[in-house]
Backbone as numpy.savetxt, mean C-alpha at the origin, in Angstrom:
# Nx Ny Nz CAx CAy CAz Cx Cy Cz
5.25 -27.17 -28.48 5.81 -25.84 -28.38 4.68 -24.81 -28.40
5.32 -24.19 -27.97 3.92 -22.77 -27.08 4.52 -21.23 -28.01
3.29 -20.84 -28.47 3.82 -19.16 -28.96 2.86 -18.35 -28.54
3.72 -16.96 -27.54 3.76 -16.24 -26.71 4.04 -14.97 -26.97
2.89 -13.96 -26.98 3.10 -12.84 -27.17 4.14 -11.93 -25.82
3.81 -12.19 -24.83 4.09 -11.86 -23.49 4.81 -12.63 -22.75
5.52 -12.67 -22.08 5.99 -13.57 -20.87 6.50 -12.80 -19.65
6.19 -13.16 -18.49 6.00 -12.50 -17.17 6.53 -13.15 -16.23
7.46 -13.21 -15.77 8.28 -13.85 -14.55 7.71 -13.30 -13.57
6.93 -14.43 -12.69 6.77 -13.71 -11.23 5.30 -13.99 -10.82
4.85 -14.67 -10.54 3.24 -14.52 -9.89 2.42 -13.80 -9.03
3.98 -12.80 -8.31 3.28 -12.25 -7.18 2.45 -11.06 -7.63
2.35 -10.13 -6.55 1.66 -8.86 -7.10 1.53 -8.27 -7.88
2.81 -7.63 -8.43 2.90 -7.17 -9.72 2.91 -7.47 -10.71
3.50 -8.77 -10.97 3.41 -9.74 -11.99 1.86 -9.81 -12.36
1.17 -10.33 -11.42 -0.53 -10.50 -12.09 -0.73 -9.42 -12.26
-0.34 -7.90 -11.64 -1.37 -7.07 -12.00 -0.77 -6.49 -13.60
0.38 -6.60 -13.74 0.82 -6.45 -15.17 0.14 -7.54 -16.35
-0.46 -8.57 -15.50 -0.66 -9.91 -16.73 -2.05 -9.30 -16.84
-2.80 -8.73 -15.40 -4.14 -7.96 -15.67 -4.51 -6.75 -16.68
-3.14 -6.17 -16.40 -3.43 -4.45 -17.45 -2.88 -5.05 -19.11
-2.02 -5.73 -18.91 -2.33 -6.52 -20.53 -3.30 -7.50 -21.02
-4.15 -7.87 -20.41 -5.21 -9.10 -20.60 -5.64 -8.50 -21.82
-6.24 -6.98 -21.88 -7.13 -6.62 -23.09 -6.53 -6.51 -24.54
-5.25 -6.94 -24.49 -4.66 -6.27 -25.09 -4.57 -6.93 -26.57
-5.41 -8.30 -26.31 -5.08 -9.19 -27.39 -3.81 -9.90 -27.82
-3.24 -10.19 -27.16 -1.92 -10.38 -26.94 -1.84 -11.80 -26.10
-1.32 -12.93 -26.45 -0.96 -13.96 -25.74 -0.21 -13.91 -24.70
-0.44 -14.30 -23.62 0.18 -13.72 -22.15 0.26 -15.26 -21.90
2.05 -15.36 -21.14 2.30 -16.43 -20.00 2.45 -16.10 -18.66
2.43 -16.55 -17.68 3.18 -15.84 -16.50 3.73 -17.00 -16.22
4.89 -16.77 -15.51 5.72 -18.38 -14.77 6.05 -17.89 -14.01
5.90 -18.89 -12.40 6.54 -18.58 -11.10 7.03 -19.78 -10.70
7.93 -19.80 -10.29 8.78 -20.85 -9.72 8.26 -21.40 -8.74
7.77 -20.68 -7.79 6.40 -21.59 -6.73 5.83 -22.29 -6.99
5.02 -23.09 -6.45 3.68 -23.38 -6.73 2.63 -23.05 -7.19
2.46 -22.04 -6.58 1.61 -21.09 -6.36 1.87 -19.71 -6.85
0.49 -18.99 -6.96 0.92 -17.27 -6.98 1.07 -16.49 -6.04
1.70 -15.61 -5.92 2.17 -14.88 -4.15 2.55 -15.55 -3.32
3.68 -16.58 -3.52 4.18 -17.63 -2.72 4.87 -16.54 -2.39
5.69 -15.91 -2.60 6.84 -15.20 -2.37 7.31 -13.99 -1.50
7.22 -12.69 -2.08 7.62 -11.49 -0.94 5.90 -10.75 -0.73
4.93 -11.38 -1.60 3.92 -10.87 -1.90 3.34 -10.78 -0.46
3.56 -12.20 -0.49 2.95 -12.80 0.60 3.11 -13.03 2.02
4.43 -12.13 1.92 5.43 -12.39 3.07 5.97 -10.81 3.94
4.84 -10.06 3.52 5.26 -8.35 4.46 3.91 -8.17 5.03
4.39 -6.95 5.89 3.47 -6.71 7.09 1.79 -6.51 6.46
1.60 -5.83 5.18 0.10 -6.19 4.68 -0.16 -4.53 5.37
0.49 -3.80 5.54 0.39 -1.96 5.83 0.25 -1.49 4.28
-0.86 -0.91 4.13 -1.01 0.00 2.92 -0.32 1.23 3.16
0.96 1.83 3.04 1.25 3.12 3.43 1.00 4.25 3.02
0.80 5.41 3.55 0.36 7.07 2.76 1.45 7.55 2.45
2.94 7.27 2.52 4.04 7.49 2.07 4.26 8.92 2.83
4.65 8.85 4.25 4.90 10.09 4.85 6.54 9.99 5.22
7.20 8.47 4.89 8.39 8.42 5.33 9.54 8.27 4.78
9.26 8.80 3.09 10.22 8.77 2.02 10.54 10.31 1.83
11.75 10.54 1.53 12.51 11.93 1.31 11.13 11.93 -0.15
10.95 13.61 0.32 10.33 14.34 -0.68 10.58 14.30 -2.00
9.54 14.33 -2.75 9.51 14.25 -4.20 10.19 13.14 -4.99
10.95 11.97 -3.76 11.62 10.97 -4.43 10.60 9.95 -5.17
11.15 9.10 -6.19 10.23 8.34 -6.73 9.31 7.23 -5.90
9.98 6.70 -4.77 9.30 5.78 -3.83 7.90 6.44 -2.97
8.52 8.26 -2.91 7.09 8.39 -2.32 6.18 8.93 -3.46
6.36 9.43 -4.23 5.29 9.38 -5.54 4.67 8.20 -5.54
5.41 6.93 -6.02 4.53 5.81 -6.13 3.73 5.54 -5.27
4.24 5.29 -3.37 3.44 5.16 -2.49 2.19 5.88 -2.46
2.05 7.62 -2.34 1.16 8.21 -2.29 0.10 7.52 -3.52
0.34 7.78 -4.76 -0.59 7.05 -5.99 -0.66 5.56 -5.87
-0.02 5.14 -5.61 0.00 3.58 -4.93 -0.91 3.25 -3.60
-1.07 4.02 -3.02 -2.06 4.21 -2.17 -3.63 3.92 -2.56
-3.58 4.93 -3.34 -5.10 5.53 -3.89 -5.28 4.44 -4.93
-5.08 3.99 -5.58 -4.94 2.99 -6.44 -5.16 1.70 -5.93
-4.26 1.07 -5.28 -5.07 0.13 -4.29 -6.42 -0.02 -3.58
-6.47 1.14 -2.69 -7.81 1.42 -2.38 -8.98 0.92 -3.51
-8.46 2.23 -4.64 -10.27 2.05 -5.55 -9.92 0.36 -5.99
-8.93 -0.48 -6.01 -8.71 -1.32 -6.91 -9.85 -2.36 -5.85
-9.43 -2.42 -4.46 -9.86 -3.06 -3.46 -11.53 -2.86 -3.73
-12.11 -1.47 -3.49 -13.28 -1.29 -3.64 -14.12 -1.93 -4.45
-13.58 -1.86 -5.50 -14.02 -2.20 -6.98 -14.40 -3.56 -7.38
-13.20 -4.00 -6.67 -13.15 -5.65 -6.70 -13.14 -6.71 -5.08
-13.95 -5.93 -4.37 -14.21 -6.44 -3.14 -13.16 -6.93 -2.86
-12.12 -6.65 -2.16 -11.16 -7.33 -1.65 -11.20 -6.41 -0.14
-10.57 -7.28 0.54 -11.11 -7.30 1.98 -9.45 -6.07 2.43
-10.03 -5.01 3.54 -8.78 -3.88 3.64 -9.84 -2.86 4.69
-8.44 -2.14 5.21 -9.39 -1.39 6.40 -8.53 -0.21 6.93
-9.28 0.65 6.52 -8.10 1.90 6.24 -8.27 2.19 7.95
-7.50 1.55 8.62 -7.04 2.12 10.17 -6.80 3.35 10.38
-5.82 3.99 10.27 -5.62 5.01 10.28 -3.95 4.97 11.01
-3.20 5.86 11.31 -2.03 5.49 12.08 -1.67 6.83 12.90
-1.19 6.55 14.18 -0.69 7.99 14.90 0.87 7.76 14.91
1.60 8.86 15.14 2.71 8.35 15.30 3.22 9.09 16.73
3.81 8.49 17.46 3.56 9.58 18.45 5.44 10.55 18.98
5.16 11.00 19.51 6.36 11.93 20.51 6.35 11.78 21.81
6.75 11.29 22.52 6.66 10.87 23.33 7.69 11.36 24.72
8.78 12.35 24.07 9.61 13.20 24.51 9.73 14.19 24.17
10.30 15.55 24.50 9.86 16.81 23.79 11.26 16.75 22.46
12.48 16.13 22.69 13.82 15.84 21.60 12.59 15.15 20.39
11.45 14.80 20.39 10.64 13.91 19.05 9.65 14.64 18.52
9.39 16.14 19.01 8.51 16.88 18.71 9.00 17.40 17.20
10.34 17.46 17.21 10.58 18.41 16.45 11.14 17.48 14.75
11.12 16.02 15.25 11.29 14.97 14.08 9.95 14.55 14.02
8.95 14.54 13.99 7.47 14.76 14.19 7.02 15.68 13.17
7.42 16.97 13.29 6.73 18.02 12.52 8.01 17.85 11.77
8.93 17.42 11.04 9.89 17.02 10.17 9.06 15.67 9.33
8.49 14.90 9.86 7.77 13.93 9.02 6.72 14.30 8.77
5.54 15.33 9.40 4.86 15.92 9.15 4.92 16.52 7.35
5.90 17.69 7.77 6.10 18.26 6.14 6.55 17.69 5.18
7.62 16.45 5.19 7.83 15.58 4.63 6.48 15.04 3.78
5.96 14.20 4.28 4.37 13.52 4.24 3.54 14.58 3.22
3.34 15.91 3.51 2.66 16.77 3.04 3.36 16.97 2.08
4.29 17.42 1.90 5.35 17.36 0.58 5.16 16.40 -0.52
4.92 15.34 -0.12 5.01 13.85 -0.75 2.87 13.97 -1.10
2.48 14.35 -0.56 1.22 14.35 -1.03 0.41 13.61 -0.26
0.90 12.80 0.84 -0.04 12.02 1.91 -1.26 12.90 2.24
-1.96 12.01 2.24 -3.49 12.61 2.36 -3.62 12.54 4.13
-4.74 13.56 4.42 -4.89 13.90 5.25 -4.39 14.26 6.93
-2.90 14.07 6.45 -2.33 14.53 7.33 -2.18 15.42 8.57
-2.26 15.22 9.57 -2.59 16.82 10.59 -1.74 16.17 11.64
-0.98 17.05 12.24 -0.09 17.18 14.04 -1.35 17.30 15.14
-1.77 16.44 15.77 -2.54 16.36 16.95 -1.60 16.81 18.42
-2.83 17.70 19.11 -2.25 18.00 20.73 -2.33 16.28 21.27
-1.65 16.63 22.44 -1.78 16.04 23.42 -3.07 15.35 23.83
-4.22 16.35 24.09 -5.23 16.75 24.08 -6.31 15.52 22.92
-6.02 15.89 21.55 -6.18 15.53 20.68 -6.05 14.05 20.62
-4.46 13.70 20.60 -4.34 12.13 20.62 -5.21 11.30 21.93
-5.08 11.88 22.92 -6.24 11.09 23.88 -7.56 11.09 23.62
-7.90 11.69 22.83 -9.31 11.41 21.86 -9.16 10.70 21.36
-8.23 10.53 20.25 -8.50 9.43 19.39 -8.16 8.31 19.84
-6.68 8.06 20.67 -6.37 7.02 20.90 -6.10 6.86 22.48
-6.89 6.84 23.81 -6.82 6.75 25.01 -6.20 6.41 26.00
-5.82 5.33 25.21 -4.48 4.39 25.80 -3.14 4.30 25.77
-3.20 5.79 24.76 -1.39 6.16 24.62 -1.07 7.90 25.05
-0.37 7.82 25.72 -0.05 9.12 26.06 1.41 9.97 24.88
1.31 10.88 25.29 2.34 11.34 24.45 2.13 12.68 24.44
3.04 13.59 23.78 3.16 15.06 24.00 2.25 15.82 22.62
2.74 14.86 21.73 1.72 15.27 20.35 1.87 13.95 19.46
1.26 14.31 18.12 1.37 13.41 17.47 0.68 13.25 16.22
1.41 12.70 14.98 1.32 13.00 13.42 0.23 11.78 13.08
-0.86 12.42 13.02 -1.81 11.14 12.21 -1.95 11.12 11.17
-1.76 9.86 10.99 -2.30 9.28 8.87 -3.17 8.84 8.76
-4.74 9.71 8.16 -6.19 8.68 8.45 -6.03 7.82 7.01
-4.69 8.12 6.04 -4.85 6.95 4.86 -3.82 5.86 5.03
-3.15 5.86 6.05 -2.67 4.06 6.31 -3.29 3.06 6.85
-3.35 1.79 6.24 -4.73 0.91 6.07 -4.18 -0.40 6.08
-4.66 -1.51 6.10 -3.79 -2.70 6.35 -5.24 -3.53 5.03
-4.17 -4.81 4.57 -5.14 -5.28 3.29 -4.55 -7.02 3.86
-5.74 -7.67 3.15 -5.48 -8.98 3.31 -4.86 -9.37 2.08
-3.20 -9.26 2.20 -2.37 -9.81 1.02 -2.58 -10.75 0.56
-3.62 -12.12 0.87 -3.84 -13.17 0.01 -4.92 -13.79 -0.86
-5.79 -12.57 0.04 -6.98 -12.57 -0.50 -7.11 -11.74 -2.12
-5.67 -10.13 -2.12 -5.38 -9.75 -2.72 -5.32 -10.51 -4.46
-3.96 -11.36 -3.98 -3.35 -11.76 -4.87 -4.71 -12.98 -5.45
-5.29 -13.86 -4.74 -6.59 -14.70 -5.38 -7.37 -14.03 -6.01
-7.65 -12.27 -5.92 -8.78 -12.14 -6.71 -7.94 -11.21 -8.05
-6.51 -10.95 -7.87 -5.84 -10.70 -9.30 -5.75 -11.96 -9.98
-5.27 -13.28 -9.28 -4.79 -14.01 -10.02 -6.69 -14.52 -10.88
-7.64 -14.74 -10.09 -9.04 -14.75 -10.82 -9.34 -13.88 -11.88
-8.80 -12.31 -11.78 -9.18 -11.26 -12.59 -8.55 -11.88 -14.36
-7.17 -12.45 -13.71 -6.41 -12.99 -15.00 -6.88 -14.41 -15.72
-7.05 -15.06 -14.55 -7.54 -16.20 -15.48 -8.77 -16.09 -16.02
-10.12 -15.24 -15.93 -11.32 -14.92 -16.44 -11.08 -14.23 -17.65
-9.41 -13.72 -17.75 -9.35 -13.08 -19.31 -8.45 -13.61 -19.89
-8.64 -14.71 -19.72 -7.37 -15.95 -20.66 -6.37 -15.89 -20.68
């Protein structure tokens, strides 16, 4: 028989990174996942888009988290070499009826705190992106794509190096 300060259902993402922010804590920590493995699960199983949270109704809790969820990831990635590549994303209009749900996700986004947000001309988006036409268009230079498994190997390492 085993005695357990902690117990943590779940191996995936959050699960380790909760078994990580308690490691110091002096506190006996379990985690159990029904997998095999850690991040067998939904961890491991979405598109791997870091989002700037430009597409959640304002001030709701999903885009709070995203926006700080953002930035957080990032330094976490930095910090701990994990492999990620802040792309960037356009979104485009492509009819003049999308101009005006465009600068609707625009203020949205800005509302919500997405970083660096700006409405590009026409003009503009064929600079950045050459191969797409369109009338205008909402860029996110903080949506970024991360290698979700590489992720979860260097939380699940962070945890087992602190018992």
């Amino acid at each position: 028989m085993y005695s357990v300060d902690i117990t943590i259902i779940g191996a995936g993402v959050i699960g380790l990174c909760v078994a990580h922010a308690l490691s110091s804590s002096g506190k006996t920590i379990v985690v159990l996942e029904k997998e095999p493995g850690p991040g067998r699960g939904i961890s491991s199983r979405n598109s791997e888009v870091i989002h700037a949270g430009i597409y959640y109704p304002a001030g709701s809790l999903k885009a709070k988290l995203c926006v700080r969820g953002a930035r957080l990831l990032y330094d976490f990635c930095r910090k701990h070499h994990v492999a990620f590549n802040r792309t960037g994303k356009v979104v485009v209009a492509a009819s003049p009826g999308e101009e005006r749900s465009l600068e609707d996700l625009f203020r949205t986004g800005t509302n919500n705190g997405a970083e660096g947000l700006c409405l590009l001309t026409r003009e503009e988006l064929a600079s950045i992106e050459p191969n797409i036409t369109g009338l205008c268009a909402l860029y996110s230079p903080n949506t970024g794509i991360i290698d979700s498994h590489h992720l979860i190997k260097r939380i699940e390492a962070l945890c087992l190096n602190s018992g």
